[in-house]
N, C-alpha and C positions, 0 to 999 in steps of 0.2 A: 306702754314703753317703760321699759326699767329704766329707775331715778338716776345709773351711771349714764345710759342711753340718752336721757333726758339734757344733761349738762350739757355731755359732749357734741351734741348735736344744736341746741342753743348756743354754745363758741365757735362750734363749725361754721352756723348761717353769720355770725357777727365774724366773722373771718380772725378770731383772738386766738393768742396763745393763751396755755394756760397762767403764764406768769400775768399778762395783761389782765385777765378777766381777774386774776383774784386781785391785781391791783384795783379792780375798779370799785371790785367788793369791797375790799377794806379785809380780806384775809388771807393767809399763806397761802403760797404757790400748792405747800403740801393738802392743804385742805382742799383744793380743785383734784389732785393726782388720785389722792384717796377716793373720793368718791367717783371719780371716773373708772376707776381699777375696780371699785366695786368693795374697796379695802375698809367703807367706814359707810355708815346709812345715815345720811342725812336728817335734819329735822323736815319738815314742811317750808319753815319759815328761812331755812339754811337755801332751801330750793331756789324758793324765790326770790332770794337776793342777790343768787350768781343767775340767774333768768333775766332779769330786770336789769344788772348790772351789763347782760348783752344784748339789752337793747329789746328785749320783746319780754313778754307777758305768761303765765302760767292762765291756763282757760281750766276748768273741769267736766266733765261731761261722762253721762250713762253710757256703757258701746256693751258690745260683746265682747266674750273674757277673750284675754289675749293670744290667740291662736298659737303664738310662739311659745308659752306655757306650756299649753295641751300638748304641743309635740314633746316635749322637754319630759311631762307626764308621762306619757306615752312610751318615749325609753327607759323612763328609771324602773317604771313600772314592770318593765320585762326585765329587770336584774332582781337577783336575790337580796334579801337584810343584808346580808356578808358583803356582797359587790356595790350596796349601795353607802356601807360603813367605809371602805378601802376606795369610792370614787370620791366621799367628802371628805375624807382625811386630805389626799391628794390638793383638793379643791383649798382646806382651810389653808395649808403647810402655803400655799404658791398666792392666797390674796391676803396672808399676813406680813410676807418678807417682800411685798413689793414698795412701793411709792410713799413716800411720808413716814418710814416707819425707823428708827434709829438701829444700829448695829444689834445692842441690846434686843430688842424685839425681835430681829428678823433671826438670833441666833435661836431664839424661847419660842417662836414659831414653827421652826423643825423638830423640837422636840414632840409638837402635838401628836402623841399615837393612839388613840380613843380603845383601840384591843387591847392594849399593854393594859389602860385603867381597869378594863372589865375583868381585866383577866386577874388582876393581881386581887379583885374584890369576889368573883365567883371562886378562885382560888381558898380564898381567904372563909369560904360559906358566907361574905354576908348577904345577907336577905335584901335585896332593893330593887326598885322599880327605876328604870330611866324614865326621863319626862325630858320635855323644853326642846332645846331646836335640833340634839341628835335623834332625838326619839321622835321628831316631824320629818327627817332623812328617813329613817329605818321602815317609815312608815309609806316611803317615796315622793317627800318635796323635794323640789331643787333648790331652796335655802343653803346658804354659806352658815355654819357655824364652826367656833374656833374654841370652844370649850362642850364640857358634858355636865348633866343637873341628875342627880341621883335623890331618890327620896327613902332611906332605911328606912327598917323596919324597928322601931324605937323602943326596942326590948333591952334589958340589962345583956344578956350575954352576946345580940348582936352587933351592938353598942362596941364592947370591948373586940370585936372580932372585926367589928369596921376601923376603929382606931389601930389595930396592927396593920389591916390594910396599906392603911394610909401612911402610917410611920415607914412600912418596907417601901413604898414609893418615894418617901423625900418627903414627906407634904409639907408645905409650908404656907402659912396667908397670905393671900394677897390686898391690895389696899389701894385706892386710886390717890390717895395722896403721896404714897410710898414710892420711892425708885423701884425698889428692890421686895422681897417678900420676907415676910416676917417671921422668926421660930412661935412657936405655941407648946402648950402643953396637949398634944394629940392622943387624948385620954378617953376612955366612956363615960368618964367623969365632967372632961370638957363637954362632952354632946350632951349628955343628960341634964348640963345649968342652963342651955340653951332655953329662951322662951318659942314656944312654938313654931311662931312664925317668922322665925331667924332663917337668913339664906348665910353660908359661911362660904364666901371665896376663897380657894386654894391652888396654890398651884403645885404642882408635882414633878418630878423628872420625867411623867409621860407627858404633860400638858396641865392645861384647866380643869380645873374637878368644882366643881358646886353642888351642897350638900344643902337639901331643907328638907324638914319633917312633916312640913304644912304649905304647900306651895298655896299661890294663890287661886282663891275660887273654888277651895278642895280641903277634906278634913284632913289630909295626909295619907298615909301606906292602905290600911284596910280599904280608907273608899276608893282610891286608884285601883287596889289588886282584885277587885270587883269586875273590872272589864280588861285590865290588862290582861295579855298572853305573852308565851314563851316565843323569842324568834332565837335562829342560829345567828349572831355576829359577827363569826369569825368561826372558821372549823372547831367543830366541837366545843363549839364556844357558847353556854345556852345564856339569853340574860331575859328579866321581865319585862314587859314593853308597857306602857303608858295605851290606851286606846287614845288616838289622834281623838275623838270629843272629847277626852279628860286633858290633852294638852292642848287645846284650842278653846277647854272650857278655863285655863289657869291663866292663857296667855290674856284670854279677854279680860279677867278680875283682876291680873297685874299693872295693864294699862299702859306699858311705855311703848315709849314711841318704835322701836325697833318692833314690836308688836303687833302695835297697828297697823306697820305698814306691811307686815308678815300676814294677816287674819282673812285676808280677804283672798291670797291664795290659798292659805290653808283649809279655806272653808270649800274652795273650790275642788283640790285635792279630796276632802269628804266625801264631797257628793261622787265625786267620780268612783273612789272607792265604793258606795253606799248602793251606785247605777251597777255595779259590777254584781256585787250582793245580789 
């Protein structure tokens, strides 16, 4: 059962609104909304608090995988990269501007256009591999993602040709302590001080862009572009893909919780690909 499925269905048997249940928890009404809508992924420990606060208990147990998946598989798998980019956009734009999410947010949520970034960086020649949870879309999860993870090619003259990218975009940093997003200096000079294993949040007038040269569990561009291939994105739109084991081998070495609780689809999505092989 997915973890929104899960809440709302423990306040359903405890017969709660959602304002009661998170009174019982000890947190916002909006921290019930979100995770019910599917707008925020819970910890483990977040679980079991609104669980418990309705009155019953979190059990866990070995089953077979979740059948409702497999179908969900099943259709993405018959759309193309292209149809599978323009059904997550859709998806991200409608579970970022719903429940819990302030004016500000839900206006910087319709902006997410993931072909505008590709286009403005294939446009541009730089050289990059997508990786992280668009490039587990492209690959056919049903994963919710609200931004895109790019890994250049960390040459001097790709360098300066990704920083025009970016500058024709808007780009700006973003910061979780920040309201607002930050100017930089969006130079080949900036990427190039970078230590390797630096992730750089930005955000754009298409959306979310996240830039690292060394993701985790992975030396960076060469060993990704090893098993990465070319898919079409968007018409005539070509970009490099990540092979799902090089972004299910990054996501496991990263370790966050949004991760984890991602890995065990994704490992399933594999196989499935891998039975097809």
């Amino acid at each position: 059962m997915a973890i929104s499925n899960l809440v709302r269905e423990a306040r359903r048997r405890a017969d709660l609104s959602q304002a009661e249940l998170a009174r019982r928890a000890g947190v916002p009404k909006s921290t019930v909304g979100r995770i019910e809508s599917a707008a925020r992924v819970p910890s483990t420990e977040m679980v079991e608090r609104l669980v418990r606060a309705a009155g019953l208990a979190v059990s866990v147990s070995l089953s077979d995988p979740d059948p409702g998946t497999n179908s969900m598989f099943e259709r993405t798998l018959r759309r193309s990269p292209a149809e599978r980019l323009a059904d997550a956009t859709r998806v991200a734009v409608l579970s970022c501007a719903g429940v819990g999410k302030s004016r500000r947010q839900r206006m910087a949520s319709t902006d997410f256009d993931p072909e505008r970034m590709f286009s403005a960086l294939v446009d541009a020649e730089v050289r990059f591999i997508l990786i992280g949870g668009m490039a587990a879309v492209l690959h056919g999860d049903v994963g919710v993602t609200v931004d895109i993870d790019v890994v250049p090619e960390p040459t001097d003259e790709n360098l300066q040709r990704l920083a025009a990218a970016l500058r024709g975009l808007g780009t700006r940093l973003r910061s979780e302590g920040e309201p607002g997003a930050l100017a930089f200096d969006c130079s080949a000079e900036f990427f190039r001080k970078l230590p390797p294993a630096s992730i750089v949040y930005m955000t754009t007038e298409a959306g979310a862009l996240d830039v690292t040269f060394c993701p985790s569990g992975t030396s960076g561009y060469t060993d990704l572009k090893r098993d990465a291939f070319d898919v079409e994105a968007a018409d005539r739109l070509h970009i490099l893909l990540a092979s799902l084991a090089d972004v299910i081998r990054s996501k496991e070495a990263a370790g966050r919780e949004t991760d984890r609780l991602g890995l065990p689809r994704l490992r399933r999505l594999l196989d499935r690909l891998q039975g097809d092989g």
